[in-house]
C-alpha positions as CSV (number, residue, x, y, z in Angstrom):
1,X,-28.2,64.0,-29.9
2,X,-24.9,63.7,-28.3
3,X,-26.4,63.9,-24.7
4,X,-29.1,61.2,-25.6
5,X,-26.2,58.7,-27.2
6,X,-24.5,58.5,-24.1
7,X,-28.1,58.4,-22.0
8,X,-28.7,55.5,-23.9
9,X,-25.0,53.8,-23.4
10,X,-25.4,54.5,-19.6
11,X,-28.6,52.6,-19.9
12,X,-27.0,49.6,-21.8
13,X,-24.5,49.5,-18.9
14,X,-27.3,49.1,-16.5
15,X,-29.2,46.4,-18.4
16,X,-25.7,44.9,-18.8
17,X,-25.1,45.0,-14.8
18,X,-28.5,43.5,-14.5
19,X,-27.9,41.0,-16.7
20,X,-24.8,39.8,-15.2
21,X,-25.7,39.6,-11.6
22,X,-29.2,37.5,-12.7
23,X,-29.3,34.2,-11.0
24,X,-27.2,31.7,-11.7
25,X,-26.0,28.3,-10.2
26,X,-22.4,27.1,-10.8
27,X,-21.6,24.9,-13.7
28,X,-20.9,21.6,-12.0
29,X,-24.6,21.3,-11.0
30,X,-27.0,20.6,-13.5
31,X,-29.6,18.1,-14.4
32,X,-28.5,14.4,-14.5
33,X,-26.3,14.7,-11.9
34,X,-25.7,12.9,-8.5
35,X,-25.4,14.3,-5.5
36,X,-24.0,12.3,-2.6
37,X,-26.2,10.3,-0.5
38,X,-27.0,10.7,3.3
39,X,-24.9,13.8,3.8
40,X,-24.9,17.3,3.8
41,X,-23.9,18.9,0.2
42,X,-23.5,22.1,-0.4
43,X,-24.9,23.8,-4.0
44,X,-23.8,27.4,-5.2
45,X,-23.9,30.3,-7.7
46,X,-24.5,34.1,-8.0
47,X,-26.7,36.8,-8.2
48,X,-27.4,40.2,-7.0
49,X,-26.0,41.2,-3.6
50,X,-28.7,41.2,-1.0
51,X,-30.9,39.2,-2.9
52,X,-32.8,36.0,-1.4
53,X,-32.1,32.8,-3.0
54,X,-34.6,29.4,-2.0
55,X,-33.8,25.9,-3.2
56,X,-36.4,23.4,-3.1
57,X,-35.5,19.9,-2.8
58,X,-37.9,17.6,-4.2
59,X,-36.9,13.9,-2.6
60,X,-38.0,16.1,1.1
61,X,-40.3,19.0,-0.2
62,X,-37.8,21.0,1.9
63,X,-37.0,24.9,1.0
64,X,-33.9,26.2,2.2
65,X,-33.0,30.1,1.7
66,X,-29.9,32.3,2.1
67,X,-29.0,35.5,1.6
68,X,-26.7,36.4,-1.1
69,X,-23.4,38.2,0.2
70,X,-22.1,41.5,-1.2
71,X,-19.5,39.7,-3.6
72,X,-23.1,38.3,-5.4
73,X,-22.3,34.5,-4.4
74,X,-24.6,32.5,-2.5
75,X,-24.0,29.0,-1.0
76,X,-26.8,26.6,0.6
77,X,-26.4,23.3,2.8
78,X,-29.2,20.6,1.3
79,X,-29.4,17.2,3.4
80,X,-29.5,14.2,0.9
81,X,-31.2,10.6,2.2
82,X,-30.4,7.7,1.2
83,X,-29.5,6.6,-2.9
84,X,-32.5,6.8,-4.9
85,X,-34.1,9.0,-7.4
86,X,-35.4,10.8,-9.9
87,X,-35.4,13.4,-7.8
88,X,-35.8,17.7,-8.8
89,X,-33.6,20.8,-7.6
90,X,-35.8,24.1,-7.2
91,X,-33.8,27.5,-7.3
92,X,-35.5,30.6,-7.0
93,X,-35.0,34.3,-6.8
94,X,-35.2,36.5,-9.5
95,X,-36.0,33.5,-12.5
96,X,-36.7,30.2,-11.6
97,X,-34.1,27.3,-12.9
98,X,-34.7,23.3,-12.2
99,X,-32.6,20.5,-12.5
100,X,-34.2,17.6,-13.5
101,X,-33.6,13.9,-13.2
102,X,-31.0,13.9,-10.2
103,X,-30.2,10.8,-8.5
104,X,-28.8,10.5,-4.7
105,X,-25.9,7.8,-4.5
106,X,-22.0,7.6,-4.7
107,X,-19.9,10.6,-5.8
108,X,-16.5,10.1,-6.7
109,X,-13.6,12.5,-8.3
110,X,-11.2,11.0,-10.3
111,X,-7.9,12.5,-12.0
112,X,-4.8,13.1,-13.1
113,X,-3.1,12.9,-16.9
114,X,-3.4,11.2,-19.7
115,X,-4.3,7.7,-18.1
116,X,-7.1,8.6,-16.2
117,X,-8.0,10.9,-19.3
118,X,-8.4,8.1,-21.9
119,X,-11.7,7.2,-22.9
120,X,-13.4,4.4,-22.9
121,X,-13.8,3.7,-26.1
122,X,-9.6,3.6,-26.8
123,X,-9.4,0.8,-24.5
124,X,-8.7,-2.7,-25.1
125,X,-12.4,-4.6,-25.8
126,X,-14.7,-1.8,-24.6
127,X,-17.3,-3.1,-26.4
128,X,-18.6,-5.2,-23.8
129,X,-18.3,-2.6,-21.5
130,X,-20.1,-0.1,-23.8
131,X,-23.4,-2.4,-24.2
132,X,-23.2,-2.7,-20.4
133,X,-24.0,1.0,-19.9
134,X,-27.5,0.5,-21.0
135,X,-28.1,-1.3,-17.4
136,X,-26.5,0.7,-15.3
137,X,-27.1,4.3,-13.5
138,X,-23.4,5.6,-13.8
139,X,-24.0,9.3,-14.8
140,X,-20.6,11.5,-15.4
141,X,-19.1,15.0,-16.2
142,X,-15.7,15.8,-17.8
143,X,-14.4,18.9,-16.2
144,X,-13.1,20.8,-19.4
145,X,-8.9,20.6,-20.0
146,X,-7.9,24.1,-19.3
147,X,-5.1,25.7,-17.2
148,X,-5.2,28.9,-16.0
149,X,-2.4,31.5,-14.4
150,X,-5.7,32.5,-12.1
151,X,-8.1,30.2,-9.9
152,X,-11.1,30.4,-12.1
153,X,-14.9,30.3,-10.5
154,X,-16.8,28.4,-12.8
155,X,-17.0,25.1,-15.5
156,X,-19.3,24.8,-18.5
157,X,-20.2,21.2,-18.6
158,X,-23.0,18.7,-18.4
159,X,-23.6,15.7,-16.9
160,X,-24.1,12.7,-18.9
161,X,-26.4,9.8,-18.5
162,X,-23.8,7.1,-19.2
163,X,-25.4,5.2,-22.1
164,X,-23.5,2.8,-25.0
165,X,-24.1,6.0,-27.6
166,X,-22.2,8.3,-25.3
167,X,-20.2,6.4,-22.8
168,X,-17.2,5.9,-24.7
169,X,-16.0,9.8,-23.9
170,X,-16.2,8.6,-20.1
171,X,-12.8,7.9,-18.3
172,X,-12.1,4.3,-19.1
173,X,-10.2,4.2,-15.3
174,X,-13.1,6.0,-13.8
175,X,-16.1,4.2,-15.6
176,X,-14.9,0.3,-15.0
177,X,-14.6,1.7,-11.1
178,X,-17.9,3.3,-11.1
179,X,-19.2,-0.3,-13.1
180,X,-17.5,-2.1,-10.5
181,X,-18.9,-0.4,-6.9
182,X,-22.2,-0.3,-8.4
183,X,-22.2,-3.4,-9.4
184,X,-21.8,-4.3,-5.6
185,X,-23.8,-1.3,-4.0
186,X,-26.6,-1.6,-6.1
187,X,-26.8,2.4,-6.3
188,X,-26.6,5.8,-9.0
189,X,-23.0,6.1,-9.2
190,X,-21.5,9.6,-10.1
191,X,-18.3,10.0,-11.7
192,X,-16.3,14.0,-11.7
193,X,-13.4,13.6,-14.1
194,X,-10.8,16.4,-13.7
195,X,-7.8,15.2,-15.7
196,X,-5.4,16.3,-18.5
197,X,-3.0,14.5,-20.7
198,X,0.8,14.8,-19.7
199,X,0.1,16.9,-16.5
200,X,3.0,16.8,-13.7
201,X,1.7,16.7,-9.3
202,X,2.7,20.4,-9.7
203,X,0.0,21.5,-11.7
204,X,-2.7,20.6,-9.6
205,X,-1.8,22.2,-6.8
206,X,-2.6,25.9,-5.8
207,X,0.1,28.7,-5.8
208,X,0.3,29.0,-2.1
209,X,0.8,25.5,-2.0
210,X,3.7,25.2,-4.0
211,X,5.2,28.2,-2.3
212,X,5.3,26.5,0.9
213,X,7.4,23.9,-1.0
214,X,10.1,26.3,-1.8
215,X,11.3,24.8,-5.1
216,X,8.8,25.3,-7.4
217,X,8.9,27.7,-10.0
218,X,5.4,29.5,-10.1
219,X,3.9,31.7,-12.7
220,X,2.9,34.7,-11.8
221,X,-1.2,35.9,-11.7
222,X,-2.5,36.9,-15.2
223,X,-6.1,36.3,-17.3
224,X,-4.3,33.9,-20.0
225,X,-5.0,30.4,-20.0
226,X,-3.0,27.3,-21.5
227,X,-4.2,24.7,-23.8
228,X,-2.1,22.1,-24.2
229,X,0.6,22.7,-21.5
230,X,0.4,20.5,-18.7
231,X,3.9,21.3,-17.3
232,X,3.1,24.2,-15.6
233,X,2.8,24.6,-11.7
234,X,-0.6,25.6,-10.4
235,X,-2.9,26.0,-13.6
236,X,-4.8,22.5,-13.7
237,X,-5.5,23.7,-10.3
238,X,-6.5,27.0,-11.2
239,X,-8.9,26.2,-14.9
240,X,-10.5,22.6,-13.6
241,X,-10.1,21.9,-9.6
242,X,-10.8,25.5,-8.3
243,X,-14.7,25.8,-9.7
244,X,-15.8,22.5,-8.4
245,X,-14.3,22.6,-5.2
246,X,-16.6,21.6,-2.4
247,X,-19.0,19.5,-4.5
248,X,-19.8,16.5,-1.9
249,X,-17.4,13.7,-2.5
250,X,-17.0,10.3,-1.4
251,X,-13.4,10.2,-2.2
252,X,-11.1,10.7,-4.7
253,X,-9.4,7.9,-7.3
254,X,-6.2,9.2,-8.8
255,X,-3.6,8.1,-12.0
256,X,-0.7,10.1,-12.7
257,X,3.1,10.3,-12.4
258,X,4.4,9.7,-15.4
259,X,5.4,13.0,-16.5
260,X,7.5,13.4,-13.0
261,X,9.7,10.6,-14.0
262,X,11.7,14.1,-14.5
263,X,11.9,14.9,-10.5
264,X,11.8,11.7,-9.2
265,X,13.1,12.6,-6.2
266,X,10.3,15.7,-5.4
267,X,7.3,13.5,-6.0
268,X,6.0,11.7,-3.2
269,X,6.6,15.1,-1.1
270,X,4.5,17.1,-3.4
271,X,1.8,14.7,-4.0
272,X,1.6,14.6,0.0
273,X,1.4,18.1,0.2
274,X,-1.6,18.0,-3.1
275,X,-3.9,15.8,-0.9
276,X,-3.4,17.3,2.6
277,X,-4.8,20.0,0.0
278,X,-7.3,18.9,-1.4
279,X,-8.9,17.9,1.7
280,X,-8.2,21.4,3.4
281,X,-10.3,22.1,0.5
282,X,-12.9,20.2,0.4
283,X,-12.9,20.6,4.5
284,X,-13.1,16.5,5.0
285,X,-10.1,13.5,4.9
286,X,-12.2,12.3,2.4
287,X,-10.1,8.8,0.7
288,X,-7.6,8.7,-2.0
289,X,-7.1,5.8,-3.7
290,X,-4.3,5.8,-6.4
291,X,-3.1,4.1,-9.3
292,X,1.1,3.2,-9.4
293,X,2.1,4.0,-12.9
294,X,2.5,0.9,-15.1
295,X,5.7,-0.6,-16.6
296,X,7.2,1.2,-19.4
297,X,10.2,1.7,-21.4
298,X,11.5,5.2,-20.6
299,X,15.2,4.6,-22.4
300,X,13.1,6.2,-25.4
301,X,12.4,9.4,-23.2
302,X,16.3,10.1,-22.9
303,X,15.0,11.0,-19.4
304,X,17.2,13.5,-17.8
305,X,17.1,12.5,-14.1
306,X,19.1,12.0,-10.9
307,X,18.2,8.2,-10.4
308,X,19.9,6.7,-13.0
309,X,18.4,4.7,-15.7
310,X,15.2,3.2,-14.0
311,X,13.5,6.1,-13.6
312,X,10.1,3.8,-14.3
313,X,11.3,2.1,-11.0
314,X,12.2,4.6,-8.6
315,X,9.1,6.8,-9.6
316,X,6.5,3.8,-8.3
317,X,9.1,3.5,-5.2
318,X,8.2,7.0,-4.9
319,X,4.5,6.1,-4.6
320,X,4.5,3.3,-2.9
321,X,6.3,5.3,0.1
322,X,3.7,7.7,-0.4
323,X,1.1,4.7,1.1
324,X,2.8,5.4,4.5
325,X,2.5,9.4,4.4
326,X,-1.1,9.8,3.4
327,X,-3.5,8.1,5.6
328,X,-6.6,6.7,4.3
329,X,-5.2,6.2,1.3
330,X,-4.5,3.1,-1.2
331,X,-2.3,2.1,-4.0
332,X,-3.7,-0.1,-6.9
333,X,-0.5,-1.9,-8.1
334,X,-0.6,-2.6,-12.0
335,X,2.4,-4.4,-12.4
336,X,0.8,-6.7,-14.8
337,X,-0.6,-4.9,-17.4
338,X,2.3,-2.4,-18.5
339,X,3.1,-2.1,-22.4
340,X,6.8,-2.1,-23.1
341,X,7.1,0.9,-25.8
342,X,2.8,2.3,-25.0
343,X,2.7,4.7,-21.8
344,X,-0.8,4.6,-21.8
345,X,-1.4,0.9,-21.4
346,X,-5.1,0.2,-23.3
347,X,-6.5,-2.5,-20.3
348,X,-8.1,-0.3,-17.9
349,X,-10.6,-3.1,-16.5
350,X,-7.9,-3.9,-13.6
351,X,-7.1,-0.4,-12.9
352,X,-10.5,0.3,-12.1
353,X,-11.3,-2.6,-10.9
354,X,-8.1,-2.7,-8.3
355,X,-9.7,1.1,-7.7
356,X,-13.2,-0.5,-6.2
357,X,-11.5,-3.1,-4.3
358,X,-10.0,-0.8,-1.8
359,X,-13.4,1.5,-1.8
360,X,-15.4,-1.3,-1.5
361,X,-13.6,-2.7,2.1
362,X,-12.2,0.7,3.5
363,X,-15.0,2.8,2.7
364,X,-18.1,0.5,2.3
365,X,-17.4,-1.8,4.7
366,X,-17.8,-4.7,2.7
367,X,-15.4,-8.2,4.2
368,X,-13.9,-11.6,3.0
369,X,-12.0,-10.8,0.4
370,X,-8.6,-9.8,-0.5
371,X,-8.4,-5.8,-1.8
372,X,-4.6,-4.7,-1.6
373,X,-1.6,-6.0,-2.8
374,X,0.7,-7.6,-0.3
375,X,3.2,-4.6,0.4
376,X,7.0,-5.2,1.1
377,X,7.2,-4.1,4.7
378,X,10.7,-4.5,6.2
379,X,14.0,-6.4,5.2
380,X,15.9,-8.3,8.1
381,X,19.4,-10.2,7.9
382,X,20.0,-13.7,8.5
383,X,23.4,-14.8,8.1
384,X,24.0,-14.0,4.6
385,X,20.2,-14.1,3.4
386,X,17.9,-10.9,3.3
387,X,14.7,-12.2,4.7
388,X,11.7,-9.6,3.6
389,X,8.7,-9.3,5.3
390,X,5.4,-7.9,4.3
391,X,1.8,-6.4,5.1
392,X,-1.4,-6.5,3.8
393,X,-1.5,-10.2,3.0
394,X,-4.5,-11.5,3.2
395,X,-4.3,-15.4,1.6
396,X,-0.6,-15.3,1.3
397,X,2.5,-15.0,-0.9
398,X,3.0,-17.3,-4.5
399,X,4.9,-17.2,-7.5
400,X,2.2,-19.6,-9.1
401,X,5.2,-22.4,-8.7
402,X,7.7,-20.0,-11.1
403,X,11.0,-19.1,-10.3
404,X,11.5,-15.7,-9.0
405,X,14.5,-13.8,-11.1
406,X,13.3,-10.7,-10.3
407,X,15.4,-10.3,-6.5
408,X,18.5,-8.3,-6.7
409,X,20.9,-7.8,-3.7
410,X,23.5,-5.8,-2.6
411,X,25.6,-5.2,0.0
412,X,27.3,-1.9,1.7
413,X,29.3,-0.9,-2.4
414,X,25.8,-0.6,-3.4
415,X,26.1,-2.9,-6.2
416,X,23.3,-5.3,-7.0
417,X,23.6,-8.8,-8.0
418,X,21.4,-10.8,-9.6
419,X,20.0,-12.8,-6.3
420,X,18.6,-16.5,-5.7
421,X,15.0,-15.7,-4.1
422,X,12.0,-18.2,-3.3
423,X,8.5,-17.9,-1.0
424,X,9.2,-19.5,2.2
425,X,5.1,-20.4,2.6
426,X,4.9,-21.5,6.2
427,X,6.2,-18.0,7.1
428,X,5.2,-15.8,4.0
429,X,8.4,-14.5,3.0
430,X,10.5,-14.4,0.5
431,X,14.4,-15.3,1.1
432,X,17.0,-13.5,-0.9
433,X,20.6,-14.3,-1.6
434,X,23.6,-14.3,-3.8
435,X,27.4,-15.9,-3.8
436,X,28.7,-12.4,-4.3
437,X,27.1,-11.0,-1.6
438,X,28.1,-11.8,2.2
439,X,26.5,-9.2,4.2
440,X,23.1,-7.8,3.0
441,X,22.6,-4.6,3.1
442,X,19.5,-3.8,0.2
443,X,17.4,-6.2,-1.6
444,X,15.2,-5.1,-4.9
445,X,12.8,-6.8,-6.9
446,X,11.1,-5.7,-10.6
447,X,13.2,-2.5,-10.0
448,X,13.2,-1.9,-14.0
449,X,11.4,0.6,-16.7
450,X,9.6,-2.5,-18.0
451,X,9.0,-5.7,-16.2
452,X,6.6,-8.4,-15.9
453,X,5.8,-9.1,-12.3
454,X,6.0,-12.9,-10.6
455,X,5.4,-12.7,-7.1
456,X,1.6,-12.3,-6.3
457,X,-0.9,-12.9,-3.6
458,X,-3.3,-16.1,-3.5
459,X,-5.7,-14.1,-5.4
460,X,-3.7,-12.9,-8.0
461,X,-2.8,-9.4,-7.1
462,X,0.8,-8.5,-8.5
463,X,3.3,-7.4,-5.3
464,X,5.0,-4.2,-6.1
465,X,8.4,-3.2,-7.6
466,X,10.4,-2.2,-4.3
467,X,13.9,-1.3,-3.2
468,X,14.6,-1.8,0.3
469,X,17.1,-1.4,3.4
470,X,18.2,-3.2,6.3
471,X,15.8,-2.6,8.8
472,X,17.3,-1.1,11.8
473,X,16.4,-3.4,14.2
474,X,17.7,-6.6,11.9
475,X,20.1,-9.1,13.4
476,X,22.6,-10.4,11.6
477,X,22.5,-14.2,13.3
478,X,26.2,-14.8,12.6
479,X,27.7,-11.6,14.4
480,X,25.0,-13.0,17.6
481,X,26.7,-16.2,17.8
C-alpha cells in the first residue's frame, strides 16, 4: 500500500508539471484590447519547452509559429494595419485560446502615483465625461497595485470596454487624454495604466538601474511583495512594469513627483535615468509626455528637505529642467489648477487634455495650433533690469492686461526681492526689476508651494514657475559703455 501511495503522488506531480507548462498567453493580452496600429507587436506566454505555438491573426488570415525555448516562454512578432476592428487573435498548441473583439489603433501607457491613479469618477464634474463613454472606443486595463522585491512575469487583469457603467475606475488623467486624441484621430484608443498612490521615481525603476545611481538604498531579492508601500526603490518596477514590458506602445504619459518633494535635489537625475530605461526596455525612444506637479501647500508636510521651504517650487524646477535632458519628451504645465491644502487636485480635464496637445503635434503630426507652454529660456542683463527670454511661443506672451507680482529678483547675496515685471509685447519678454537690486544676478517667478499663475500664452496656456541665472553670455549694457 505504501509503494502504491507514493506511485500515485509521483503521478500527481506529473499531472501537476503538465498542468503548469499548458499553454498560456501573458496576462496583459486578452480580449477587448488594442493592439497598436501599423507596426510590428509582439504577443507572449508559456508552455512546454519544444512545443510549437501558431497565432492566427484574423484582420490578415495570417499564421505565425515559433518554437517554444527550453525556459517554456514563447514570443511571436504579428504585423498590425491600419486602426480598425473587431478583429480575433488565434493561439494554438496544445488547447486553443481566442481573444475576441480586438481593435487596432493608439496604445498608450500612462503612470505614476496617486494623480494619474485617481479615477474618473472622483474628479470634478465627470458626469459628462461618464455619459460620453457610450460614443467612444477607448478600451483600458489597470495594471494591479503591487510591489514586489523580485521582477515578477505576469498580471491578472482585463481589458475594459470603457462604457458610463464602468468607466469611472479608468485613470481620470489617462481617460480625458485618450477622449481627447480620439476625438481628433477618429480611432480605438487604448489606455495601460500602471500607477500607484504615493509612489517616489525610485520605485519604478529596476535594481540595476538604481545601482548605477550609487545612492539608492535597494532591497535585496526575496518572494514578498508590498501592499501599500510605495516608498520603496525598485518594486513598482518589479509587481506592475516588469510583466508588461514590450507590449507595443505609442508613448508614454506620466504624473508623479510629489512624494520626492523629500529629495528634491535627486529627482530630475533619476527620472532621466527611469526613461532612458524604459525605452532600453521597450527597445524604441518611444515619447514621454509628463505632467509638472500642481500647486500645493506643503508647510502641512513639515517637509524635511535641503531647499528650504518651497519645496512645491524647486520640485517642478526640477522637472522643468528635465525637458532639456530627455529628448522627445514634453511637460504639460498645470499651474492653474492646483488646490491650496488638496494634493490631488480633482480637475483632470486640463491635465489630460495639455497631455494630447503635445501627442497630437509631435507625434501625429497634426499643425496650427499652440501645444506647449511658452518655457523661460534664458535671462540677460540690461543695465539694472533682468530681461528673460523664452521658447516655445507660439502666439505670444500676456498677462490678460493684469499686473505681474509674481517676479522676484536678486542679486549676487542671493536675496530675492519682490520685483516690478511687465510683457514687453513687440519683443515677447518680460522685464524684471527692483530699487533694491542694482546688478541682476537671478530672477524667479510663481517660485511658491501654492500659487496662482498670471503670465500665459495667447491661448491660455499657464508659463511655468522658474528660477533662473544670468546667462553666460549676458551683457550688462552699463559696464559696455
Amino acid at each position: 500500500m505504501k509503494r502504491f501511495n507514493i506511485i500515485l503522488f509521483l503521478l500527481a506531480l506529473v499531472v501537476l508539471t503538465v498542468e503548469a507548462k499548458d499553454l498560456r498567453v501573458a496576462g496583459i493580452f486578452g480580449n477587448n484590447m488594442v493592439l497598436q496600429q501599423k507596426t510590428t507587436t509582439p504577443i507572449w506566454g508559456w508552455a512546454d519547452a519544444g512545443a510549437i505555438v501558431t497565432v492566427t491573426s484574423s484582420w490578415n488570415d495570417k499564421s505565425y509559429s515559433v518554437k517554444v525555448g527550453k525556459d517554456g516562454t514563447w514570443r511571436i512578432m504579428l504585423h498590425t494595419p491600419e486602426a480598425g476592428g473587431p478583429y480575433a487573435l488565434t493561439i494554438t498548441e496544445d488547447k486553443t485560446i481566442t481573444f475576441s473583439d480586438v481593435y487596432i489603433g493608439e496604445v498608450w501607457l500612462a503612470s505614476g502615483q496617486s494623480n494619474m491613479a485617481m479615477q474618473l469618477k472622483e474628479c470634478y464634474e465627470s458626469t459628462k465625461a461618464i455619459l460620453a463613454s457610450q460614443k467612444s472606443n477607448i478600451r483600458f486595463i489597470n495594471v494591479p497595485p503591487l510591489g514586489s522585491y523580485k521582477p515578477l512575469t505576469d498580471i491578472k487583469a482585463d481589458w475594459v470596454v470603457a462604457a458610463p457603467e464602468n468607466v469611472g475606475d479608468c485613470s481620470a488623467v489617462a481617460w480625458y487624454f485618450a477622449h481627447f486624441i480620439q476625438e481628433n484621430l477618429g480611432v480605438p484608443v487604448g489606455i495601460i495604466n500602471a500607477s500607484f498612490g504615493g509612489s517616489i521615481v525610485e520605485t519604478w525603476m529596476s535594481r540595476e538601474t538604481c545601482q548605477t545611481l550609487g545612492d539608492i538604498s535597494v532591497p535585496e531579492v526575496s518572494d514578498g511583495t508590498t501592499g501599500w508601500e510605495a516608498n520603496i526603490p525598485t518594486t513598482m518596477y518589479n509587481g506592475m512594469l516588469n510583466p508588461i514590458v514590450g507590449y507595443c506602445i505609442q508613448g508614454c504619459i506620466w504624473y508623479q513627483g510629489e512624494s520626492n518633494v523629500y529629495n528634491v535635489s535627486q529627482y530630475s537625475n533619476r527620472l532621466v535615468a527611469m526613461v532612458a530605461e524604459w525605452r532600453r526596455k521597450w527597445g524604441r525612444n518611444f515619447p514621454f509626455y509628463f505632467t509638472q506637479i500642481a500647486p500645493f501647500d506643503y508647510a502641512t508636510w513639515n517637509v524635511p528637505s535641503e531647499v528650504g521651504e518651497h519645496v512645491g517650487a524647486y520640485l517642478r524646477d526640477e522637472q522643468r529642467k528635465s525637458m532639456d535632458r530627455i529628448e522627445n519628451s514634453g511637460m504639460a504645465v498645470i499651474l492653474d489648477v492646483g488646490e491650496v491644502e488638496q494634493i490631488h487636485p480633482v480637475r483632470k480635464e486640463k491635465v489630460g487634455e495639455r497631455l494630447g496637445l503635445m501627442a497630437l503635434a509631435e507625434v501625429y503630426n497634426m499643425k496650427g495650433f499652440e501645444y506647449k507652454s511658452p518655457v523661460f529660456e534664458r535671462m540677460e542683463v540690461d543695465d539694472d533690469k533682468a530681461v528673460i527670454y523664452f521658447k516655445d511661443l507660439y502666439y505670444g506672451l500676456t498677462s490678460y492686461g493684469k499686473p505681474l507680482h509674481l517676479f522676484e529678483i536678486a542679486d549676487e547675496s542671493k536675496v530675492f526681492h519682490p520685483a516690478e515685471a511687465y510683457v514687453d509685447e513687440e519683443r515677447d519678454v518680460v522685464v524684471v526689476s527692483s530699487k533694491y537690486v542694482r546688478k541682476p544676478k537671478a530672477v524667479r517667478y510663481a517660485f511658491k508651494n501654492y500659487v496662482e499663475p498670471e503670465l500665459f500664452s495667447l491661448s491660455g496656456l499657464p508659463v511655468s514657475s522658474c528660477l533662473l541665472y544670468t546667462s553666460p553670455s549676458s551683457r550688462d549694457k552699463r559696464q559696455s559703455r
